[in-house]
N, C-alpha and C positions, 0 to 999 in steps of 0.2 A: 496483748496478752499480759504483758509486766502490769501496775496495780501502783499508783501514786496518790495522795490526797493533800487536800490544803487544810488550813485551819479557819473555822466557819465565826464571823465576827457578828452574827446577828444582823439585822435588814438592812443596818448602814455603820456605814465605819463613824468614826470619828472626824474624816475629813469628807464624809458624807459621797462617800462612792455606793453606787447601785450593791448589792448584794451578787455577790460570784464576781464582782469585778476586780477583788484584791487578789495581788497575785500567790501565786499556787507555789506549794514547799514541796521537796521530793523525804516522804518517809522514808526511813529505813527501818530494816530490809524491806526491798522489793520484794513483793508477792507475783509468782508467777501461776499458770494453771498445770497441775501433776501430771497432766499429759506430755507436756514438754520434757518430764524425767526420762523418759524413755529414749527418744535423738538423743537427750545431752548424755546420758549413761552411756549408749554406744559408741559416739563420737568419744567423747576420757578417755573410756576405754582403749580407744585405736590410739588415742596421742599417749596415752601413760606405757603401752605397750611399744609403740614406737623409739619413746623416750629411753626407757631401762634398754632396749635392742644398744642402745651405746657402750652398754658396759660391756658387753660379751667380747670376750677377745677377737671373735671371727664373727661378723655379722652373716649369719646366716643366707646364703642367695637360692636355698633350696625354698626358700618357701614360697617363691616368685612362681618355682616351678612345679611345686609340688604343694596343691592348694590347701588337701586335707593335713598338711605339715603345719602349716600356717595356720587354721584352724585351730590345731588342736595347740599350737603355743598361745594363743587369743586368747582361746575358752576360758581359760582360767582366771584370766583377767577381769573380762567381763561378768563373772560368775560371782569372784568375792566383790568385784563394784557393785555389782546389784545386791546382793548380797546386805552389804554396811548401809546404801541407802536405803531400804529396809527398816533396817536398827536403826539410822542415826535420823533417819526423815528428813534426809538434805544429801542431793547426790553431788554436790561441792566437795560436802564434808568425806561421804566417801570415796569419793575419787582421790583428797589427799591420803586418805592411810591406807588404799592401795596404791599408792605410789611411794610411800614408803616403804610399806613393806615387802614391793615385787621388785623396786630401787635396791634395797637394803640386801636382800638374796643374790641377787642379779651381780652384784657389786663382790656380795662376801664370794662369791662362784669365783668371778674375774680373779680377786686375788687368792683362793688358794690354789686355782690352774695355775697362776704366775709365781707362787712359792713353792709347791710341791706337784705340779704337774697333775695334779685327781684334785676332778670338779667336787661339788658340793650334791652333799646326798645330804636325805630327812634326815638320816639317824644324825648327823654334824648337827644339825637342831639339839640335841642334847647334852653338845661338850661346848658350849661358849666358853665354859671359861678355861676349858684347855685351849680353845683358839685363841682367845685374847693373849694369854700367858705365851704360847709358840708365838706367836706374831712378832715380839720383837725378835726374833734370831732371823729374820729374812727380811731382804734387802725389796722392800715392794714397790712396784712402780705403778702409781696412782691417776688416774684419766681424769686430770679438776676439771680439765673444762665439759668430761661428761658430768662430774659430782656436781659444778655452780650450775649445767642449766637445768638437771634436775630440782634443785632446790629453789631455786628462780620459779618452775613450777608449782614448786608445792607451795610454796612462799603465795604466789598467785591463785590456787585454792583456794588456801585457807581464807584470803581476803573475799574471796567470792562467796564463799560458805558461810561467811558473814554480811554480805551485799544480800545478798538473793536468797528466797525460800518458798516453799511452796504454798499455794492458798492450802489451808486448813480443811481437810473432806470433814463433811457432816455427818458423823458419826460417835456414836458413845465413845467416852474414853476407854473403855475397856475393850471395845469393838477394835479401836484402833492401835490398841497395844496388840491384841492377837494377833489381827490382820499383817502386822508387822513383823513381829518373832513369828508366825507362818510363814510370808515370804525369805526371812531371812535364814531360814532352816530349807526350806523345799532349795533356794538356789546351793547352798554349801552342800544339802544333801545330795543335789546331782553333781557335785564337784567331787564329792567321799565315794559314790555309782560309779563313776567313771573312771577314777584311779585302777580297781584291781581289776575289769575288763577293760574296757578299751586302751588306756595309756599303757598298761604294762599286758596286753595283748603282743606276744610273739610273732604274728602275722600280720599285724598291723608293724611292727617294728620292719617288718623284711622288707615292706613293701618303701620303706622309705631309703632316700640313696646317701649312704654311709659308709664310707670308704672301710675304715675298720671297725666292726663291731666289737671287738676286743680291748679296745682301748676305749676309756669311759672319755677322756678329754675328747678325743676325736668324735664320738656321739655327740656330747653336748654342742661341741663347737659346729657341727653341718644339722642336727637335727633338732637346736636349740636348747634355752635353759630351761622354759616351763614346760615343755613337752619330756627332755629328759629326766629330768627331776622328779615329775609325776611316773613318769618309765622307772625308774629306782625307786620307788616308794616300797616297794615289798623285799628292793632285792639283799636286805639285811635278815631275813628271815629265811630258814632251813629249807629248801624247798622239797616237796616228795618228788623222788624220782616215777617215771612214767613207770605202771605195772609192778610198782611194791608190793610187796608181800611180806607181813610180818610175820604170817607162821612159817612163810617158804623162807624166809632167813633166820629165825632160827632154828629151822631143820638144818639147812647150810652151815650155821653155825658148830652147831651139834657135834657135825659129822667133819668138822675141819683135821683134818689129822695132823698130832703135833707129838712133841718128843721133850724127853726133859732136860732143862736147864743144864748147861755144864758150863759155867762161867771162870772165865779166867779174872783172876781179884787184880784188874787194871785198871789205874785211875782215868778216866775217860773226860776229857776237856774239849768241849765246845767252845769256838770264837766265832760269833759271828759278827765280821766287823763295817763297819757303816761304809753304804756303798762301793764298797771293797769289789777293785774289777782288772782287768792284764790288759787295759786299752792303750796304756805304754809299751806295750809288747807288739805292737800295728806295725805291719812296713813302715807307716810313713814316718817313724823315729829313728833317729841314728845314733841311741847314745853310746855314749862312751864306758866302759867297764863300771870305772869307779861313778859314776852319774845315774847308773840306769835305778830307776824307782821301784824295782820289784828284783833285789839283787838278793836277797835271802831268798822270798819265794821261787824265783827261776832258779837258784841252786839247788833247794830243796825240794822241786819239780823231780830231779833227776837222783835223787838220793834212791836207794834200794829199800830203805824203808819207809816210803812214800810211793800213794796213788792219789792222782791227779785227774782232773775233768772238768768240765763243764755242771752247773746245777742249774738246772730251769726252775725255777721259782715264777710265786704267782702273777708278778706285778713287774710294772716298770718304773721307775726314778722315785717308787717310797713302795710303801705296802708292807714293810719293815714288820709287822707283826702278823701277819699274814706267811711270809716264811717261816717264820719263828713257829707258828702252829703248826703249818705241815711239817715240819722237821719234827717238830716234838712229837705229835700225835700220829702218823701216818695215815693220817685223813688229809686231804689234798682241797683248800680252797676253793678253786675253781669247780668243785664236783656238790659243793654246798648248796649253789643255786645255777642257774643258767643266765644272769644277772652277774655284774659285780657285785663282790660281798667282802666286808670286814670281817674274817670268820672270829678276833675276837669280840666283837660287838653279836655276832649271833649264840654265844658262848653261854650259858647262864648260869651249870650246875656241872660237879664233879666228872672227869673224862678222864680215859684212861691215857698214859702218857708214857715213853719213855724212861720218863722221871716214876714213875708206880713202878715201874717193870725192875728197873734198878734196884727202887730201894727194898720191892720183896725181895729182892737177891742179896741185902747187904751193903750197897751203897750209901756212903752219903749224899744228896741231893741237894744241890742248890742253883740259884739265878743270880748272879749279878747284873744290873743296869743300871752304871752313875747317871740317869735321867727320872724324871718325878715319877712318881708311883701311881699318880692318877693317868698317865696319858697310855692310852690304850687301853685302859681298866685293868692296866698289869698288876695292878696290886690286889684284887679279887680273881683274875683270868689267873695267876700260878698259883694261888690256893686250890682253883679247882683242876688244876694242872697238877697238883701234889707235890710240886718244891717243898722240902723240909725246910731249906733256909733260905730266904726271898734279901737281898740287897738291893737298896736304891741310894738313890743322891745322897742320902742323913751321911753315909758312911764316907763320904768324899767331900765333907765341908771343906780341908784343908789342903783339897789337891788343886795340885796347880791344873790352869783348863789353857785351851789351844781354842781358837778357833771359836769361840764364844762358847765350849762346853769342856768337862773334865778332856785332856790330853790322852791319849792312847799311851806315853809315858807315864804319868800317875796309874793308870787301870791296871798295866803290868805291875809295877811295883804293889798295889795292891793283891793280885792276882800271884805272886810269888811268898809274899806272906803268908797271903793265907794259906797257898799250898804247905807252907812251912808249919804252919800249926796244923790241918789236917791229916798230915803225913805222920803226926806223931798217936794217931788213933788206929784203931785196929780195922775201921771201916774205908773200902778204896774210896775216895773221891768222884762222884760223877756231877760237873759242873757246867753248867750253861752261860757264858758270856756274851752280851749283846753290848757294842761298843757304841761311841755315840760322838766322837770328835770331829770328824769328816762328813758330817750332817749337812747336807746344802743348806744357804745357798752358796754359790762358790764365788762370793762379791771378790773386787779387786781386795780389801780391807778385811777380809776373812782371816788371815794369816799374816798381818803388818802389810806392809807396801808391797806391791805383786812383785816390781820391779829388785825388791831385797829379796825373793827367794830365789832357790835355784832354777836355773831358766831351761826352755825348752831345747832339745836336739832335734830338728826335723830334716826331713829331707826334698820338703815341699810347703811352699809359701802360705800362709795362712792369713786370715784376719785379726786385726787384734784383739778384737771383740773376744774371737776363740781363743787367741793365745792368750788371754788373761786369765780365762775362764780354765784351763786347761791347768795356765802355769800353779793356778791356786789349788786345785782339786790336785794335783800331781802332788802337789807339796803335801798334802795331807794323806798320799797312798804312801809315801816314802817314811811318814810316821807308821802307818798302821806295817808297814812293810819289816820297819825295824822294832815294831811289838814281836811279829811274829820270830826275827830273829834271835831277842831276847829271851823268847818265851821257850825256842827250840835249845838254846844253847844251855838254860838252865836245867828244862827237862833233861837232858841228855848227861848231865852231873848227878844226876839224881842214882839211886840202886833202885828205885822204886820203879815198877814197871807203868810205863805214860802212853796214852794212845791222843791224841792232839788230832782236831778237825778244824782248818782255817781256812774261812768261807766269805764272800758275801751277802748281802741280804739281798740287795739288788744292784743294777746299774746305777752311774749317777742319771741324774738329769740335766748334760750339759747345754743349755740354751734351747728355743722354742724351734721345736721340727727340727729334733736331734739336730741342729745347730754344730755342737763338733765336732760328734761323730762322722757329719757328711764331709768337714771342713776336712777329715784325714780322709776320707774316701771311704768311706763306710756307710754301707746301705742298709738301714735300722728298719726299714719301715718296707720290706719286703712283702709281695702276696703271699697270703695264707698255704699257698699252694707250692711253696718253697722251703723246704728246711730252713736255710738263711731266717723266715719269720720267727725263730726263737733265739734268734741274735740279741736282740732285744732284750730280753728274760734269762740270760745264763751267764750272770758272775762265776768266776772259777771258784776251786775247792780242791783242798790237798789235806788227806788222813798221810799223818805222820807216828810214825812209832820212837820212840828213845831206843838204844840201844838193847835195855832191858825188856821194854817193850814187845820189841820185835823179836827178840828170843824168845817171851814166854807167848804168845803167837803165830809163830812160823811164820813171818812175816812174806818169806819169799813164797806162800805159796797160798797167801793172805786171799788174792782177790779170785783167783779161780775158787778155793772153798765159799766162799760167801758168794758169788756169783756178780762180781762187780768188774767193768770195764774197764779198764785202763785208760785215760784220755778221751773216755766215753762220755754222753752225756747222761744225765742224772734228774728225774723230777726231786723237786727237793721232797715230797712224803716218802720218798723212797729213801732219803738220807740219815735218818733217825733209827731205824728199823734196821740199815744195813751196818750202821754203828752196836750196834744191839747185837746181832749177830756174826760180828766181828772178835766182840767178847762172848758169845755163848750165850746170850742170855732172848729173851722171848719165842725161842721155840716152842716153850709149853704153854704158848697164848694162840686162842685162836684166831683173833687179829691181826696182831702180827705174825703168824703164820701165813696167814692167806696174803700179804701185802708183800712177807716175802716169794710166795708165789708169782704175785703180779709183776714182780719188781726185775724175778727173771726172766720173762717173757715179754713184759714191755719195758725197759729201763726207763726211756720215755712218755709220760700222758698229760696231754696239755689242748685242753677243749677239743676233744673231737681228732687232734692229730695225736701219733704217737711215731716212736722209735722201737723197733723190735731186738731181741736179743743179737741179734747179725750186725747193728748199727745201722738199716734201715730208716732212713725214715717216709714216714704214710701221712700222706694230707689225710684221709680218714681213719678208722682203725680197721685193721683188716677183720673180715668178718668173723674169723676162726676166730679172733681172741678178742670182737669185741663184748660178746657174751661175758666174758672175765670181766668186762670193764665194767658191766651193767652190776654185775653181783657187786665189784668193788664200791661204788657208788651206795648200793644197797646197801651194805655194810658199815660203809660211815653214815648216812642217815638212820641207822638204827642206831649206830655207836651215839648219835649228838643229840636221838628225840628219846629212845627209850633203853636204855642199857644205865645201869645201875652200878656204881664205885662209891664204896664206903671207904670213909675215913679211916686209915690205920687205929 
């Protein structure tokens, strides 16, 4: 089949040999016949998909048993191989740039599961150069010996792509340019066919065996990366709920009954601070008074003008802007698609917010985040959020940082300043803090030598693995702990009346398969059919008043009027809204009217489960109020596709 020639000297040589007697040279390249394209295609195909299976942190063993799994991780492989030789008319050639480029994903997946715990979706195709720029703040542990025999491969390609080709079909050159850009579009077009049915097919997803479908790492890791990945191809986009109706919700809308404003002029300050969570507060510590890492917050737990709880928020160990939304807006992540979704990446155009609701009433409105302004697209996402005054990193060039980012010491001293110039205007304050010092990952070398910080109290033997991991991350709640105390003792000097919300955004993520949580005896990864399953998902949260605060308040009689639980838990879209109505303000919205209807009937909503007014909790929603839930769902998909907020 291969295709060799010699060089023809005419009827005799020079040393008078017969003709065809001299010996024969090997041309390069080898010409082979283009039927052989098709074994060598499929065969690449299995070893370059084999090959990239290295990188995945969990290799897959479902596909062994689960044939149509394995299948549909392949397809794709073979699809853009066929695909490139096509285009490039040499399946050498395209076999090495699918292998770089299913190598290349395959790899960037590995490490952002291993620095942030959330695999690699399409929309991440978008921000390389936010990933490159975060990439140095995480500690990343790299598979060389998968990266050299990958490259070893492609290295080997390339040489062959230049060895071997195929004989030339006899045909017009134009014929065979067609012939080519046609095959090479029919195979990506059934690759582009197959994305929004079959891969991101809900019934086909059920049918495959995935321990938690709520968590995207746990997906990609049993149900692969090119099958998952094509499965999230849509889930950045708004999805319609089943049986919408845009005129049945704005009839609903219509008819929301609401009342007007009567706002008390309180300066309202949001903290929401990085990975901020009371897992020092676990039996298995013992610390001592003055040691304990949450000694403000567990005092101010118990103050009289303070309520405390639980927030379930959307995500686990990041998703940091995904809380930030449901708090602001009272539209809830998880009700955006049935899919995971970055709901600021689905965000595109003005929304009504907390921050709107405020500033009709009088407030002033602002964000601080000492972090860049392109990461999350926070620098477009709170314009259309309607922050009047947006801070980022510019303003913290000369603060001291912790931990490879500005200090929770610097952001308060910022944060006291500025209260000090705002206080001297006639408008109250209403400010949103997102902190960023206790950012995983929690390296031994995050905070100097683990061994120089304060050390652990337990009451049960651990590893050291944990107890480093632990002693680092503890060290950095003990800062965020003594923001909050600074931040309390100063409001509380203040005559000016202060309402303070100190929260976190999410859990950390301490080590692979909750790693320290289980090290203290803590069971993170409970069936859905358990309460315990939003262990995972609820940092605490404590609305604090100043003295003056809580006089112009009633503070004592604060959470039965707004209809909030005491040591209850909380979906975080219900957390924005029941701040709002803490001061008087979005009753005359029908929005947030209706959310705070939802809010006292379910305080809890979290895929499919909730928590009912009684403290309850329902692995599904109970029938009578899941109706409520379907309108609420309605609601924010009208709020995100067609509802209309103009610019002051």
């Amino acid at each position: 089949m291969f295709h060799s020639s010699g060089a023809h000297r005419g009827a005799h040589t020079a040393h008078g040999r017969r003709p065809g007697s001299e010996k024969k040279t090997l041309r390069l390249p080898c010409r082979y016949a283009a039927l052989l394209n098709i074994p060598l295609a499929l065969a690449l195909s299995v070893v370059i998909w084999l090959l990239v299976l290295q990188a995945a942190p969990v290799i897959p063993l479902t596909f062994f048993t689960t044939p149509l799994l394995g299948l549909l991780n392949w397809l794709p492989v073979i699809l853009v191989l066929g695909a490139c030789a096509f285009l490039f008319g040499n399946v050498f050639s395209a076999a090495a740039v699918t292998l770089f480029v299913f190598g290349l994903v395959n790899f960037a997946n590995s490490m952002k599961i291993d620095a942030r715990d959330d695999p690699l979706v399409l929309q991440d195709l978008t921000m390389v150069r936010e990933a490159v720029q975060a990439a140095g703040g995480y500690d990343l542990t790299v598979d060389w010996k998968a990266v050299g025999l990958c490259l070893f491969a492609l290295a080997a390609l390339i040489v062959c792509a230049a060895l071997f080709r195929t004989r030339p079909v006899r045909l017009p050159r134009a014929g065979r340019v067609v012939g080519r850009l046609a095959g090479c579009f029919a195979l990506l077009g059934t690759l582009v066919a197959l994305t929004p049915t079959v891969y991101t097919s809900a019934d086909i997803f059920a049918g495959f065996p995935v321990t938690n479908r709520f968590n995207m790492t746990t997906v990609y890791e049993q149900a692969g990366f090119n099958y998952s990945f094509l499965h999230t191809a849509t889930a950045y986009s708004v999805q319609k709920p089943k049986g919408f109706d845009k005129a049945a919700t704005e009839q609903a809308i219509a008819q929301t009954k609401t009342a007007a404003a009567d706002p008390e002029r309180v300066h309202v300050i949001f903290v929401m601070s990085e990975a901020f969570c009371d897992i020092t507060n676990h039996d298995a510590f013992d610390w001592s008074p003055e040691n304990d890492p949450l000694r403000n917050f567990n005092a101010l737990k118990q103050s009289e003008h303070a309520i405390s709880g639980r927030l379930i928020v959307p995500n686990y160990g990041g998703g940091t802007a995904n809380t930030e939304f449901d708090v602001l807006t009272g539209m809830q992540t998880a009700l955006l698609s049935e899919t995971g979704i970055s709901s600021f990446r689905a965000l595109h155009k003005n929304v009504g917010s907390i921050f709107r609701t405020a500033a009709d009433s009088g407030w002033q409105t602002q964000f601080i985040h000492p972090g860049k302004a392109w990461f999350y697209n926070r620098q477009n996402i709170y314009r259309y959020l309607g922050a009047q005054e947006i801070v980022f990193e510019e303003a913290f060039a000369d603060a001291a940082q912790r931990g490879g980012y500005v200090s929770d010491a610097a952001l308060t001293d910022y944060m006291i300043a500025d209260f000090e110039k705002h206080k001297q205007d006639e408008a109250p304050l209403f400010s949103y803090v997102t902190t960023i010092q206790n950012h995983m990952a929690y390296t031994e070398s995050k905070y100097g030598k683990a061994v120089d910080l304060p050390q652990l109290e337990l009451k049960r033997e651990i590893s050291e693995e944990a107890k480093t991991m632990l002693t680092v991350y503890t060290s950095g709640v003990r800062d965020a702990d003594a923001m909050l105390g600074r931040l309390t003792d100063y409001y509380e000097q203040q005559e000016e009346p202060v309402l303070l919300l100190f929260y976190g955004d999410h859990l950390p993520s301490l080590g692979e398969d909750y790693m320290c949580y289980r090290a203290l005896g803590m069971d993170m990864d409970a069936g859905p059919d358990e309460q315990s399953s939003l262990d995972a998902y609820a940092p605490p949260y404590l609305l604090w008043a100043n003295s003056a605060g809580a006089q112009a308040l009633d503070f004592a009689t604060l959470a039965d009027r707004i209809g909030l639980r005491p040591n209850g838990d909380l979906s975080a879209s219900f957390l924005g809204e029941a701040v709002l109505r803490a001061v008087g303000l979005g009753t005359d919205e029908p929005f947030f009217s209706f959310v705070d209807e939802v809010r006292r009937a379910l305080p809890v909503v979290q895929r499919g489960a909730a928590i009912d007014a009684a403290g309850v909790y329902h692995e599904q929603t109970p029938a009578e109020q899941a109706a409520l839930v379907r309108e609420y769902q309605d609601r924010i998909y009208y709020r995100m596709k067609y509802e209309t907020v103009e610019e002051p």
